[in-house]
C-alpha positions as CSV (number, residue, x, y, z in Angstrom):
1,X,272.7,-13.1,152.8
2,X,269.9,-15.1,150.8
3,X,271.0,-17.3,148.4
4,X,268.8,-18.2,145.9
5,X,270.9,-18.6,143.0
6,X,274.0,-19.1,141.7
7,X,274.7,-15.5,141.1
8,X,273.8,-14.3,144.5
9,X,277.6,-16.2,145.4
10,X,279.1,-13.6,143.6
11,X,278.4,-10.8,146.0
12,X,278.7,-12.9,149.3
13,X,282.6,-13.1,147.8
14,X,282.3,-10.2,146.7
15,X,281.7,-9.0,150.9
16,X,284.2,-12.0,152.4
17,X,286.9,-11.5,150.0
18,X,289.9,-8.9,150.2
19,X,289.7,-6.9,147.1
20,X,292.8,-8.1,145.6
21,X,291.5,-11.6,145.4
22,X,288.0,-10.6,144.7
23,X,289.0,-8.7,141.4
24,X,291.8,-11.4,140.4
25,X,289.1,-13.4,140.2
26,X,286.6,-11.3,139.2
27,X,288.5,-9.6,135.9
28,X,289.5,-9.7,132.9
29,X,291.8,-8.1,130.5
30,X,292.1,-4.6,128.9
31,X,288.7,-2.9,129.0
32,X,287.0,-6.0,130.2
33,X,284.4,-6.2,126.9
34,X,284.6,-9.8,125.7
35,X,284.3,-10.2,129.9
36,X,281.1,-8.9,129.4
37,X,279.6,-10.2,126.3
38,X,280.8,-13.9,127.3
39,X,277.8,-13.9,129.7
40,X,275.5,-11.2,127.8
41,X,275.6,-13.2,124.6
42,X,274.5,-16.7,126.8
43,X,271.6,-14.2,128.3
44,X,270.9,-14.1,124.7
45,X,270.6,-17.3,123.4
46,X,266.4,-18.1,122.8
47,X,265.6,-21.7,123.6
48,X,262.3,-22.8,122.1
49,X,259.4,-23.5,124.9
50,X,257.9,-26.8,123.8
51,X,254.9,-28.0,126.0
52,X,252.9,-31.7,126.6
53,X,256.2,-33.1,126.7
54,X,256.9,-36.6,129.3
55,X,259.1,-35.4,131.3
56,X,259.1,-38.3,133.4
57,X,262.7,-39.9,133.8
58,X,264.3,-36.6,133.3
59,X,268.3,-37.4,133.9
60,X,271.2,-34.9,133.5
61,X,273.9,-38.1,133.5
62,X,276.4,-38.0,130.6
63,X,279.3,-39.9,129.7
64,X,282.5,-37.8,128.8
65,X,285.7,-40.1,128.0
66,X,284.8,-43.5,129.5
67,X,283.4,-41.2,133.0
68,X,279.9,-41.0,134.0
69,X,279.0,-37.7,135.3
70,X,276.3,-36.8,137.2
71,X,275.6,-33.9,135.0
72,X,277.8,-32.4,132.0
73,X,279.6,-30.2,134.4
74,X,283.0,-29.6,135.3
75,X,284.9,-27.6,137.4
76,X,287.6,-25.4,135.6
77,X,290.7,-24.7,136.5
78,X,291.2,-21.8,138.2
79,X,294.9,-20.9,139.9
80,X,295.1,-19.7,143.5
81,X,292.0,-21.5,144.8
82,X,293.6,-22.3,148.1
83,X,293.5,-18.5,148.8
84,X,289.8,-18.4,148.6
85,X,288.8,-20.7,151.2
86,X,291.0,-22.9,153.9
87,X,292.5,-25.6,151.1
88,X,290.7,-24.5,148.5
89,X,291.8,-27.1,146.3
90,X,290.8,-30.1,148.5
91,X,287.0,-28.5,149.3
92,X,286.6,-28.2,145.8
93,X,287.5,-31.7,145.1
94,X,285.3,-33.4,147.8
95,X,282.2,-31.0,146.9
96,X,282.2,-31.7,143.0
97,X,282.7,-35.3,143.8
98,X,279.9,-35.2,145.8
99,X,277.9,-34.4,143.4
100,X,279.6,-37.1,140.7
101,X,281.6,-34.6,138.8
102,X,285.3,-34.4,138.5
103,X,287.5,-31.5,139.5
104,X,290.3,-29.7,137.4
105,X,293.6,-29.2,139.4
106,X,295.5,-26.2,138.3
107,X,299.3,-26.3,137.9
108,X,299.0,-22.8,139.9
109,X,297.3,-24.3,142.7
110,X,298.1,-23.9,146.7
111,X,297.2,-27.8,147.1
112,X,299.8,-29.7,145.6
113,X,298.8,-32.9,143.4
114,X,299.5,-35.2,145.9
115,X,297.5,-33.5,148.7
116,X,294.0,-32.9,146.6
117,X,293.5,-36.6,144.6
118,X,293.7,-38.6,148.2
119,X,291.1,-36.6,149.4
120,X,288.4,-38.0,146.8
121,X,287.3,-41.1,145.6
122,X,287.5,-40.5,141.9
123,X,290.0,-39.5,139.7
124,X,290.9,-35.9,139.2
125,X,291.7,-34.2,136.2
126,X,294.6,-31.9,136.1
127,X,295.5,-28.9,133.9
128,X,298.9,-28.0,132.2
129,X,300.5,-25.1,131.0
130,X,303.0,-25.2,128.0
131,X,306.2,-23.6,129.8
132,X,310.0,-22.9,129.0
133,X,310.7,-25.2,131.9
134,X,310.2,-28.8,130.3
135,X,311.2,-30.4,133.6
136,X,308.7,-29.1,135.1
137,X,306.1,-29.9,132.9
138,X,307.7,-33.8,132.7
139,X,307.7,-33.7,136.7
140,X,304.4,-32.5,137.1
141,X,302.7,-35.1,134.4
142,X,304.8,-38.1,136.4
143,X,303.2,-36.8,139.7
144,X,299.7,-36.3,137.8
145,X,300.0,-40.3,136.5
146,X,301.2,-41.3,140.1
147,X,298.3,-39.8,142.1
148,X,295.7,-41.8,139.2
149,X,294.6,-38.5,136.9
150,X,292.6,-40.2,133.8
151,X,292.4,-36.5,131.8
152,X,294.5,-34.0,131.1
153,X,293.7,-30.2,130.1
154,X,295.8,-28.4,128.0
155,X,295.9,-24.5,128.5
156,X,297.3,-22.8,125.2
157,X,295.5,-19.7,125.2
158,X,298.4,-18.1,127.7
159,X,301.6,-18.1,126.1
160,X,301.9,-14.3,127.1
161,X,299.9,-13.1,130.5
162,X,297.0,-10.8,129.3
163,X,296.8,-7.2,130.3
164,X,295.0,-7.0,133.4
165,X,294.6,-3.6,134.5
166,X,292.5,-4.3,137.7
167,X,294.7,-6.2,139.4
168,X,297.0,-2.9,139.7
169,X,294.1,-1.1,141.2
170,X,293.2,-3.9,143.8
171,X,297.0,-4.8,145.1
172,X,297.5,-7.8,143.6
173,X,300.1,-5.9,141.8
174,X,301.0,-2.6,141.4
175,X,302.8,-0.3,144.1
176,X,303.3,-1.1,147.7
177,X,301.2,-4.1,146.9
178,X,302.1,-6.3,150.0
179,X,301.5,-3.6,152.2
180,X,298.0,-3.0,150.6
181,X,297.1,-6.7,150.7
182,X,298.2,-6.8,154.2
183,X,295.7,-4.0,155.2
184,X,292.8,-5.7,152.9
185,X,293.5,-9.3,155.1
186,X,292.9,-7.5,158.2
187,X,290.0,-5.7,157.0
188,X,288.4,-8.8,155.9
189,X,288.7,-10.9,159.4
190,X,286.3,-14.0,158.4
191,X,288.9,-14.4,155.3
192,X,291.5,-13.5,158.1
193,X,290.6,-16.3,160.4
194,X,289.8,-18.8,157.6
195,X,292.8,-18.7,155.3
196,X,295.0,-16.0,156.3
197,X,295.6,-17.9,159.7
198,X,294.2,-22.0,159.2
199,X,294.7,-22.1,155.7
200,X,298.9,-22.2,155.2
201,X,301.1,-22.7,153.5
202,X,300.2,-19.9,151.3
203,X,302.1,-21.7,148.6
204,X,302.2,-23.0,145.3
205,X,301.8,-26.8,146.1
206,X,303.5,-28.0,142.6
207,X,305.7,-25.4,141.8
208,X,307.3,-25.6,145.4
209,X,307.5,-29.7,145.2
210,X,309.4,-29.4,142.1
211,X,311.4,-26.4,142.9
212,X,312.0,-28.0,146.5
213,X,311.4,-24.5,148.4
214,X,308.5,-22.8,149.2
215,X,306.8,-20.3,147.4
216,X,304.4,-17.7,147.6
217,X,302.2,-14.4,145.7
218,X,305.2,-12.9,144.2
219,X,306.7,-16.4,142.7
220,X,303.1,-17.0,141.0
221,X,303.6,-13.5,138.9
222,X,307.4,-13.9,138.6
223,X,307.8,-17.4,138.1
224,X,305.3,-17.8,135.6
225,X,305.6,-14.5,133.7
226,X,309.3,-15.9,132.9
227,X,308.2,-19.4,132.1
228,X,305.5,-19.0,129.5
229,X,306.6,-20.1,125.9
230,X,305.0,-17.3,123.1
231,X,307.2,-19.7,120.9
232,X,304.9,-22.9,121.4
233,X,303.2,-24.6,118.6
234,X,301.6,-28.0,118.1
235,X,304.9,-30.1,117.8
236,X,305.8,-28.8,121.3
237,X,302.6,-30.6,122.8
238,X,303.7,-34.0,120.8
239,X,306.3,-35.3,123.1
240,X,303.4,-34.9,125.8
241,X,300.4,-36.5,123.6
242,X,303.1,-39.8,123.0
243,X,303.8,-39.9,126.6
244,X,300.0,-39.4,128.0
245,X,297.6,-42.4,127.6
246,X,294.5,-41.1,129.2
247,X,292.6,-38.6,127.0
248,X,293.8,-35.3,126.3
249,X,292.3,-31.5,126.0
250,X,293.0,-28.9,124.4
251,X,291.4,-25.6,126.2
252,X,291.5,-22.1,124.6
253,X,290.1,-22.5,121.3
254,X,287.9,-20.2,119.9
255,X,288.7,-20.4,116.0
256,X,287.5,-23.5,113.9
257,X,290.8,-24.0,111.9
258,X,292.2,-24.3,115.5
259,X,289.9,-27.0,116.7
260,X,290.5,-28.9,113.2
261,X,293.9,-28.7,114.1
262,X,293.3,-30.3,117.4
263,X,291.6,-33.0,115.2
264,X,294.3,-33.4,113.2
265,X,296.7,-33.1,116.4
266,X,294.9,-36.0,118.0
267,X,293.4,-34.5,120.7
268,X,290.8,-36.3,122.2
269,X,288.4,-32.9,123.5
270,X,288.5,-29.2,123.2
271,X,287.7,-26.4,125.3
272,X,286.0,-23.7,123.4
273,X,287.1,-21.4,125.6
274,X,288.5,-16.9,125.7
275,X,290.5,-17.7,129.4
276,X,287.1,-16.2,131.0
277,X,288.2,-13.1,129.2
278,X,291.5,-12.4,130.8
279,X,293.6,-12.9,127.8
280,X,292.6,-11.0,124.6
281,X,289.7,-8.3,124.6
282,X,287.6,-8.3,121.6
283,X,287.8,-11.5,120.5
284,X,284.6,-13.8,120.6
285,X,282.7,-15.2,123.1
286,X,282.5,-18.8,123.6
287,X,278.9,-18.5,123.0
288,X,279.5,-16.8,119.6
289,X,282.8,-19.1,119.1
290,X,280.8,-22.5,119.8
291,X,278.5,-23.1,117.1
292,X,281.2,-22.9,113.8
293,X,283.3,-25.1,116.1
294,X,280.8,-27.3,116.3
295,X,280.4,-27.8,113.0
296,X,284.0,-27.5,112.1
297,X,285.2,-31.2,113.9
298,X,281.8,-32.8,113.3
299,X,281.6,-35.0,116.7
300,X,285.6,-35.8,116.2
301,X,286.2,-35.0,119.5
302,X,284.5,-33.7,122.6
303,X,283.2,-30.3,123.0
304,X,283.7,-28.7,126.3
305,X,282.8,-24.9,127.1
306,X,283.6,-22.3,129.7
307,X,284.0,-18.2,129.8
308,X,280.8,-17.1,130.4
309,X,278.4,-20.0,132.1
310,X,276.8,-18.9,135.1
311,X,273.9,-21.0,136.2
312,X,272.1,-24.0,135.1
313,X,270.3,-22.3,132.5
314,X,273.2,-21.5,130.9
315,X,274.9,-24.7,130.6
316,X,271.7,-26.1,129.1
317,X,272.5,-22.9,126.2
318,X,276.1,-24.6,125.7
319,X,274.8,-28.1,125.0
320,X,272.8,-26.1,122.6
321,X,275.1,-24.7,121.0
322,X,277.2,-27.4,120.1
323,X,279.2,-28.2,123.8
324,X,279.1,-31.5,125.1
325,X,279.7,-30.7,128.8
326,X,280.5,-27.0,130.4
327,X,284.0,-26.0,132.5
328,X,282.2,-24.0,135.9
329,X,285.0,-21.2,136.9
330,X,284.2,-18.3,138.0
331,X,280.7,-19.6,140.2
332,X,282.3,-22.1,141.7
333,X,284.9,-20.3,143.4
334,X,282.4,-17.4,144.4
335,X,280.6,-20.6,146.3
336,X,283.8,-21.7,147.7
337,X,284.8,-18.4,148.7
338,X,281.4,-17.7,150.7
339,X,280.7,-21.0,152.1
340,X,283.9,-23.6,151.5
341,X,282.3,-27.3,150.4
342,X,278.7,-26.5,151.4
343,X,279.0,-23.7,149.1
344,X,279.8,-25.4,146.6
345,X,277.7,-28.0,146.9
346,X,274.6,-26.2,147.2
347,X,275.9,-24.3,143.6
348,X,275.9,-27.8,141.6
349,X,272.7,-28.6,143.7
350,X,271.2,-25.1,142.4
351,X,272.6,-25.5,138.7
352,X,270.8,-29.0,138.8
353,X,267.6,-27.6,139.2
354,X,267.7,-25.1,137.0
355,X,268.6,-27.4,134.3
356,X,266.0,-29.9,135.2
357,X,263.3,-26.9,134.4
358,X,265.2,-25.7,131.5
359,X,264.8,-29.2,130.1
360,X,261.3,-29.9,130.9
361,X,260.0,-26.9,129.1
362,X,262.3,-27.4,126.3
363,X,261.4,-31.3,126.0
364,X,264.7,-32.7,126.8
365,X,264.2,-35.9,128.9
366,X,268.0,-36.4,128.7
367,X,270.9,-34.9,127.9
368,X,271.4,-36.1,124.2
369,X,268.3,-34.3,123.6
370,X,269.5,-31.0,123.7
371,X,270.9,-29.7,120.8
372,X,270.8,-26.7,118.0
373,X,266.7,-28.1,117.7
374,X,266.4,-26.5,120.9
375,X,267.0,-23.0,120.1
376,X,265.0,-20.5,118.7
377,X,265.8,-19.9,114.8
378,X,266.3,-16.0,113.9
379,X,267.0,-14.1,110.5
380,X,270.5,-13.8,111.6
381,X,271.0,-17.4,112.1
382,X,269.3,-18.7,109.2
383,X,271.9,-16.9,107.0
């Protein structure tokens, strides 16, 4: 298969992939609308063409809490990467910092901590849930400070698992669900060979350290389902924000009140961000969220942005809109899924392009140039 873009990944996973972890990944919740609209209402964002503008000396470098970044992208994220190529995890990490930007290590991930931040020469960042078991959460930030993360990212958007109705259909769950993933593995024999076979343990790296026994498909649902807190609020993060020196983000904010409250909190970012529509339908998308956040902290903290961003073009839109840098979920692990690293790679390499002509016809010679002046002003807007 040709690829040209970064959505032609989505169908080579789409072909590699066993449909139970094509369609976890692929999903979202209920009748999958704000899915939808999270990347139809970037499609429809209007940037304003300028023209007979230098674009000599174009650069897409960025600073984002005391790291320079190659461009303002980073990867999200996303549990269960290890199951989409042979240590998931770890070809992330090397690819992105490759390409000078930092990786996001789930606490759901197959690579444990300690495995993924040896493998790269700059610091990860590494994500947290709020859960009823505090000493995992305590264990897990030690082990995070230990193996050098600078930044840490906040999930609150999950304190009850959102309704995902595809994953019944696809065998992740559901009935006889082992059985059916079993017969998808086979079916699927370059995903087989890859991870099935080379890419064990089939585990949940920091769960099983802390836990001190292995783990597997049925502890990630279990496990978690019991642990998450619908009884968190802000003083529950506190203890976390005093014991945490590096900077600290909040992701899964898509009201304004909200992100004042981060201010107000302490955080030091945000991520304006629905969970990539897998937690509530019918709330906003990030692109409709960003622009009254944006206003609403008034350069207080850092803006970051997922749920929706797809290509280059689109994380240009973000900046746009009010983000200062983009989280890259779902592409990245279509690219990691069809061609590990390389994959990868090549995405950021494509996403760099397309943002270099995005800028040059909107005439942005750097990335502080890019901001609401760039878009195209409607009737709606101007209200």
């Amino acid at each position: 298969m040709i690829i040209s873009s970064p959505e032609d990944y989505r169908e080579a996973a789409r072909r590699k992939l066993p449909p139970f972890l094509f369609h976890y990944l692929d999903g979202g919740a209920y009748a999958e609308e704000t899915l939808r609209r999270n990347v139809s209402d970037f499609r429809g964002v209007s940037l304003r063409q300028r023209v007979l503008k230098d674009a000599t000396g174009l650069s897409l470098e960025t600073k984002l809490f005391d790291e320079t970044l190659a461009m303002p992208v980073v990867m999200a994220p996303v549990g269960l990467t290890g199951m989409y190529a042979r240590r998931g995890e770890v070809q992330l990490a090397k690819a992105a910092a490759s390409r000078g930007v930092p990786m996001t290590l789930s606490t759901v991930s197959v690579c444990p901590i300690e495995e993924v931040a040896p493998a790269i020469d700059r610091p990860m960042w590494f994500q947290l849930y709020v859960l009823r078991d505090r000493g995992f959460m305590k264990d897990a930030l030690e082990r995070a400070k230990a193996a050098g993360v600078k930044t840490l990212v906040f999930t609150v958007d999950m304190p009850v698992p959102g309704a995902r109705y595809r994953d019944a259909h696809s065998g992740m769950s559901g009935p006889n669900a082992a059985m059916r993933r079993l017969w998808q593995a086979a079916t699927h024999p370059a995903w087989a060979w890859d991870v099935g076979l080379h890419g064990r343990p089939h585990d949940l790296g920091n769960i099983s350290r802390f836990l001190g026994q292995s783990t597997g498909l049925a502890d990630y649902i279990g496990w978690l389902g019991q642990n998450f807190d619908p009884s968190i609020s802000w003083k529950d993060l506190q203890w976390i924000r005093d014991a945490w020196d590096g900077p600290m983000i909040i992701k899964g904010v898509l009201d304004p009140d909200d992100a004042r409250d981060a201010v107000a909190f302490g955080a030091d970012g945000i991520v304006v961000s629905n969970h990539g529509g897998r937690q509530l339908d019918g709330v906003l998308s990030s692109a409709r969220a960003l622009p009254s956040i944006a206003e609403a902290v008034a350069g207080r903290l850092r803006i970051l942005a997922d749920s929706g961003v797809r290509n280059g073009l689109d994380v240009v839109r973000a900046l746009a809109l009010g983000a200062d840098a983009v989280m890259l979920g779902r592409p990245a692990i279509y690219a990691l899924a069809t061609d590990g690293a390389a994959g990868v790679a090549n995405l950021l390499d494509l996403i760099d392009r397309e943002m270099r002509v995005a800028m040059t016809l909107t005439g942005a010679n750097c990335i502080a140039d890019i901001g609401p002046h760039c878009l195209v002003k409607t009737a709606a807007s101007a209200e």
